[in-house]
C-alpha positions in Angstrom: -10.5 1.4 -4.7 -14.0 -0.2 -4.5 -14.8 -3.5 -5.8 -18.0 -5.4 -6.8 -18.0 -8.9 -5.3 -17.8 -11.7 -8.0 -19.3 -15.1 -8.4 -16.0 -17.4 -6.9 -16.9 -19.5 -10.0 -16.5 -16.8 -12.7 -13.4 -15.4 -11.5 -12.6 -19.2 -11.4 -13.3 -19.8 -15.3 -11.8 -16.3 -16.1 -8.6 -17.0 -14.0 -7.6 -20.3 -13.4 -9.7 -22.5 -15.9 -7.1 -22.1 -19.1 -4.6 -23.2 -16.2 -6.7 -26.9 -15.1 -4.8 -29.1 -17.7 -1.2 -28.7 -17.3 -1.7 -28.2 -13.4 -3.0 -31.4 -14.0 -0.7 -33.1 -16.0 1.8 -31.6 -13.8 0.3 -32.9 -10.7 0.0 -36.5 -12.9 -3.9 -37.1 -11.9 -6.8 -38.5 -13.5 -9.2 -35.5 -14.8 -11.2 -36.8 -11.5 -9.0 -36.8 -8.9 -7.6 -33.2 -10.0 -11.4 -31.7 -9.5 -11.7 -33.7 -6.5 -8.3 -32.9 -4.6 -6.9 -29.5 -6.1 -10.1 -27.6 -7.8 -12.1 -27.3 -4.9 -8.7 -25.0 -3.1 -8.4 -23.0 -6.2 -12.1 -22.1 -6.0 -11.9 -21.6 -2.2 -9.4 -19.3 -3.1 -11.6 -17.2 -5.6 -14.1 -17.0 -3.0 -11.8 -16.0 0.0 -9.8 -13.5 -2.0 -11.9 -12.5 -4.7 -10.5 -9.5 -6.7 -7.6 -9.1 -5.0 -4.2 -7.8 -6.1 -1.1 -9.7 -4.1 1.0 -6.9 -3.5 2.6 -3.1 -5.0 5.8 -4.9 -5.9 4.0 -8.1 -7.8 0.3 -8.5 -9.5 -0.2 -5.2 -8.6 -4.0 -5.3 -10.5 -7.2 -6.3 -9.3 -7.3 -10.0 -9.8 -3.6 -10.6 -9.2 -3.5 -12.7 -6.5 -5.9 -15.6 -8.4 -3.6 -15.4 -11.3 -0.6 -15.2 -9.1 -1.8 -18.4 -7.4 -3.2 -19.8 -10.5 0.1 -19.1 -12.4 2.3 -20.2 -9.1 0.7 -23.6 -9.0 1.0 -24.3 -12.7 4.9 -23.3 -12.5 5.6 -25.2 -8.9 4.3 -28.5 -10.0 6.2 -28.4 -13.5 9.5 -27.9 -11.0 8.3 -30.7 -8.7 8.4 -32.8 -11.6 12.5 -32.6 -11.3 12.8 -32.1 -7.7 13.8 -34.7 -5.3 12.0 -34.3 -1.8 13.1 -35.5 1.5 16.9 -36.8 -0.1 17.7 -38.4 3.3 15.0 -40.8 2.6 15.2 -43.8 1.3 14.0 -44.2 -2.4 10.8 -46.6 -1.6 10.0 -43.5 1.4 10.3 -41.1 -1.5 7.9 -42.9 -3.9 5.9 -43.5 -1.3 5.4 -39.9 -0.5 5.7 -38.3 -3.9 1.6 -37.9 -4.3 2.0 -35.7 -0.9 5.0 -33.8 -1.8 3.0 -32.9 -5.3 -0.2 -31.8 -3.6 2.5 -29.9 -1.6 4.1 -27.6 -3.6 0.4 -26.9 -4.8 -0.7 -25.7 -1.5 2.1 -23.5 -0.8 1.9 -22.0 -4.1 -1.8 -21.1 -3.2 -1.1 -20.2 1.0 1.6 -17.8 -0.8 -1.1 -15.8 -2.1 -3.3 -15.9 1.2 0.1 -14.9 3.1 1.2 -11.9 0.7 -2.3 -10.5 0.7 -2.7 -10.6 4.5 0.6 -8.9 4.5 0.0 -5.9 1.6 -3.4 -5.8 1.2 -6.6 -3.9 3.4 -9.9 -4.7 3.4 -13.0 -3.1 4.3 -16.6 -3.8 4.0 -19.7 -1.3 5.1 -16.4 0.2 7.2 -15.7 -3.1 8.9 -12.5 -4.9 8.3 -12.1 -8.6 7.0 -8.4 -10.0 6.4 -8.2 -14.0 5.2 -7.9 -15.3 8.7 -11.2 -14.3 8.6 -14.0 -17.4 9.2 -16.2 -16.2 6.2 -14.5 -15.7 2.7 -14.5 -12.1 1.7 -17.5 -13.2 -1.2 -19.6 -14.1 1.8 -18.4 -11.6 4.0 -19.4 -8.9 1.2 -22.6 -10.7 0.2 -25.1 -7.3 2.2 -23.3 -4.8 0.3 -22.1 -6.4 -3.0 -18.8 -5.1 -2.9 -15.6 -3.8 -0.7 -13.0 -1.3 -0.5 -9.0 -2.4 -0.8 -6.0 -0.4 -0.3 -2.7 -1.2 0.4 -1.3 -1.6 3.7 0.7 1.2 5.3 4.7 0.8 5.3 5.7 -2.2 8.2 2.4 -2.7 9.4 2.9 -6.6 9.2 6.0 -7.7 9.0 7.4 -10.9 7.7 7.0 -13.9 9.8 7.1 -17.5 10.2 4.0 -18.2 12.6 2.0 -15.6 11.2 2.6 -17.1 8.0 2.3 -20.1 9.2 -1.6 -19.4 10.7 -2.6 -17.4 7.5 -1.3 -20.7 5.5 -4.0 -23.0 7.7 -6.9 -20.8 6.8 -6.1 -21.5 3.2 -7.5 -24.9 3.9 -10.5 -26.5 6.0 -9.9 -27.3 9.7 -8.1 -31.0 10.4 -7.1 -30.7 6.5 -3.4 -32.2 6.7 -4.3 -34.5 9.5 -3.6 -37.2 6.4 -0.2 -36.0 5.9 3.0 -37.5 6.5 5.3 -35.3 9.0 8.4 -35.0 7.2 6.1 -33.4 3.8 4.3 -31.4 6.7 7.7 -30.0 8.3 9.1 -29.4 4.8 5.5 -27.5 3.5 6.1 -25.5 6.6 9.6 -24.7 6.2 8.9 -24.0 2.3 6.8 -20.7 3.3 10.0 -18.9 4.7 12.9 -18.2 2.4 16.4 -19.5 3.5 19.2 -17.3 5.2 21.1 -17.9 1.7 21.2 -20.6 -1.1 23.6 -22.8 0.6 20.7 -23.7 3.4 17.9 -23.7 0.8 16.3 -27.3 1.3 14.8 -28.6 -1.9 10.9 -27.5 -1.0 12.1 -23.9 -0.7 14.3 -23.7 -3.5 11.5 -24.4 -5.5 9.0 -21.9 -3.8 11.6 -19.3 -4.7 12.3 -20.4 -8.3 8.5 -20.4 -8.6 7.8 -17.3 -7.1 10.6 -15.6 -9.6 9.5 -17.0 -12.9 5.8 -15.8 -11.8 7.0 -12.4 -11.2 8.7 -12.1 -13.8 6.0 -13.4 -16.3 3.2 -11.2 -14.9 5.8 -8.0 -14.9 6.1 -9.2 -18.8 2.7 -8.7 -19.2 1.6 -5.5 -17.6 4.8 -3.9 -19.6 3.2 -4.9 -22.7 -0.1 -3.8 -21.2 0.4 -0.5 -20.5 -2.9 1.2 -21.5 -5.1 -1.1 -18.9 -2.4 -0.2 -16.2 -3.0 3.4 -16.6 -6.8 3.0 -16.6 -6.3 2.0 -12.6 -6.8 5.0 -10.9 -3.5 6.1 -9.1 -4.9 8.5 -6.4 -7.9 7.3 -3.8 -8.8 8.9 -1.1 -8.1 7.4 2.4 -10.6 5.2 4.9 -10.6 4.1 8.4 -12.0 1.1 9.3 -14.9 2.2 12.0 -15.5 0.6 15.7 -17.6 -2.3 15.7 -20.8 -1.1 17.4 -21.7 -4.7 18.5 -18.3 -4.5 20.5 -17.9 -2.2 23.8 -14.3 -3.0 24.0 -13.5 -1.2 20.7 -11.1 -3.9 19.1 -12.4 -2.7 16.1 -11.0 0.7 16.9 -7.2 -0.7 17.6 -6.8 -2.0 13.9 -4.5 0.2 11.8 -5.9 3.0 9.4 -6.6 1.4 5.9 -4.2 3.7 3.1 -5.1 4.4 -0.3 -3.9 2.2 -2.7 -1.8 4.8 -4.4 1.7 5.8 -5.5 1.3 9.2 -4.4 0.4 8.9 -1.0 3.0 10.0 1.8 5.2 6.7 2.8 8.6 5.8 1.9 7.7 3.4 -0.1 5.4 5.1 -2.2 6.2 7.1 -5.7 6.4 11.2 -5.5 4.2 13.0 -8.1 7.0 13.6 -11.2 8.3 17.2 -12.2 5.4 18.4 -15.3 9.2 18.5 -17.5 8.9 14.5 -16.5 6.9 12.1 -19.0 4.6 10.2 -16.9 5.7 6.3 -16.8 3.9 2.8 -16.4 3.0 2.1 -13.3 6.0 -0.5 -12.6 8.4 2.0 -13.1 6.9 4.2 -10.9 7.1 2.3 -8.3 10.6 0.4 -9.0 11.6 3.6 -8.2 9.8 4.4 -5.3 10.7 0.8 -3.7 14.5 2.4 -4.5 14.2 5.9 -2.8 12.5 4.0 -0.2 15.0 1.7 0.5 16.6 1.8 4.0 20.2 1.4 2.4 19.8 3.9 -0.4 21.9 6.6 1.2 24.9 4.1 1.0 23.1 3.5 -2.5 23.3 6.7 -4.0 27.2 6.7 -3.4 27.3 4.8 -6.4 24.9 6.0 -8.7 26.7 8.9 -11.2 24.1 11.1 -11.9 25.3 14.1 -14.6 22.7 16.4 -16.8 22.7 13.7 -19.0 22.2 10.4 -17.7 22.4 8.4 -14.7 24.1 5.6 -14.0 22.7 2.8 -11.9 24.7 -0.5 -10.9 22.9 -3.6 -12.3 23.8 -5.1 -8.5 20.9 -2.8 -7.2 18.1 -4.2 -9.8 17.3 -7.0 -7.9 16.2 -5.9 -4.8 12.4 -5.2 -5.7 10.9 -8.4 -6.3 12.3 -9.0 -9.6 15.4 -10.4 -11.6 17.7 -7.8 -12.4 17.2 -9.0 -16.2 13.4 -8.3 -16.2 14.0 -5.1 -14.1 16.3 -4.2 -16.7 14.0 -5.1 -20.0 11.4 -3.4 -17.5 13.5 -0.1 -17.9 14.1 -0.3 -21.2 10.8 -1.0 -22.9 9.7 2.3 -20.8 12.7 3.8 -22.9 14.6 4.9 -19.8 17.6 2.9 -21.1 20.6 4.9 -22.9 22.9 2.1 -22.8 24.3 -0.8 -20.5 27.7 -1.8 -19.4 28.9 -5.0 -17.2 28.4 -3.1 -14.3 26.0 0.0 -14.8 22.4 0.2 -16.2 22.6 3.7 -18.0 19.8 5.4 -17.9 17.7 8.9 -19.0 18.4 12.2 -17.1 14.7 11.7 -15.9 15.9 9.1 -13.3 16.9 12.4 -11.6 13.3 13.1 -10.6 12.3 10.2 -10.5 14.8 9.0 -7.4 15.0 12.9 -6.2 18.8 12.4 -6.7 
């Protein structure tokens, strides 16, 4: 998909404006300090990502990672609010740091998008590749041509982890920016951008992040169900690029970075959605790829020994909702608003004989 390069600014106003006040408020600053300590990221952000969507599971539109950070912010420093940092600490240490721990929360909500779209997203402009480790923001790295071609990453080309995370996270933010910082907000921000093992080992920063990054999801998956007609106006089918070797470079390194894929549901991958059956009504976008994200999954053949698919429906255990980014609840609503949905039980989410397709059952 191509895209025009925007004015940081306007996507600013367009995006994260309506959101200023209760970050703000949130954050408990003067109108000054919040334009002098948290604006200026959220417009670096507008600049370095521009029109990006965060990933195929989560703000899967152009523009989703600004509102997924914009949105993220908001919703981590309401939480912080009610959140006690550092318990070990004494409670003078804790006051003391609470301004830090605020700001905090606020930059990992914003790294988060930087991190996911290094992960899911490809870029490439005049067939050279930028990514947001990049020393120029993608609206200055596009600034000859005026625009840029995404498309999602291909299936495990980054995986997952904490130092890479960790060096996308810093070039959210200028060189020798948490220099300031206390170490025990700096070791818990860093420790914040990796889930937990499990709940029991959550420490307070990351139990946040999580509850943060659910109630986002889950309020952006809201809205593009209600918005179906702009969902199907994004073209499902792209054709494929490669970015090209850099000819100012004889060793090639342009040449060893992977193949860009279209950003597409039906592209090859085992990830991605399969073309429906004509007999098939075509459904939104999310469903599509709920689906797809399920026939993908590495443990669906042990999956499918528990779904009970007849001629006339197919039953899915509400256990296997929640593996795809979203609360089985939303998944569920998801499901039913695309009226897939027969009826529901304590344990199984009954569903349309279409599912049959749909998971190539």
């Amino acid at each position: 998909m191509q895209l025009q390069r925007q004015d940081p600014t306007k996507l600013y106003e367009q995006h994260v404006a309506a959101y200023g006040e209760p970050m703000r408020l949130a954050a408990g600053v003067s109108l000054g300090d919040f334009d002098r300590l948290y604006a200026p990221h959220l417009l670096r952000l507008c600049a370095a990502l521009q029109q990006s969507p965060l990933s195929r599971q989560a703000y899967p539109l152009p523009d989703g990672a600004i509102r997924f950070a914009a949105q993220g912010a908001t919703l981590a420093l309401q939480l912080a609010q009610s959140s006690v940092f550092a318990p070990e600490a004494g409670a003078k240490a804790r006051r003391d740091l609470a301004k830090q721990y605020r700001f905090a929360v606020f930059a990992v909500a914003i790294g988060s998008a930087y991190i996911r779209v290094f992960r899911n997203v490809r870029f490439l402009v005049d067939d050279v590749a930028w990514n947001p480790l990049s020393e120029l923001s993608l609206y200055e790295f596009s600034a000859r041509t005026g625009g840029y071609d995404i498309a999602w990453a291909q299936d495990g080309d980054i995986a997952p982890h904490p130092a890479v995370d960790a060096m996308v996270f810093m070039a959210a933010f200028p060189p020798g920016f948490w220099e300031r910082f206390d170490t025990t907000v700096l070791q818990d921000l860093a420790g914040g951008l990796s889930p937990a093992k499990n709940a029991v080992s959550e420490t307070p920063m990351q139990r946040l992040i999580r509850a943060t990054t659910e109630k986002a999801f889950e309020q952006e998956s809201l809205r593009i169900a209600q918005n179906v007609g702009a969902l199907e106006s994004i073209p499902i089918t792209l054709a494929t690029s490669s970015p090209a070797s850099d000819s100012t470079n004889d060793t090639g390194a342009e040449a060893g970075k992977p193949p860009i894929s279209a950003i597409s549901g039906s592209q090859a991958g085992k990830t991605n959605a399969q073309p429906a059956p004509k007999d098939v009504p075509t459904y939104p976008l999310p469903v599509r790829q709920f689906f797809a994200a399920m026939k993908g999954d590495d443990k669906f053949p042990e999956m499918r020994e528990h779904i009970k698919a007849t001629t006339e429906s197919v039953s899915v255990p509400l256990k296997f909702l929640g593996r795809y980014g979203q609360k089985p609840t939303y998944a569920a609503q998801m499901l039913e608003s695309a009226g897939l949905v027969i009826t529901k039980n304590a344990e199984y989410l009954v569903l349309r004989p279409d599912v049959v397709a749909l998971l190539g059952l």
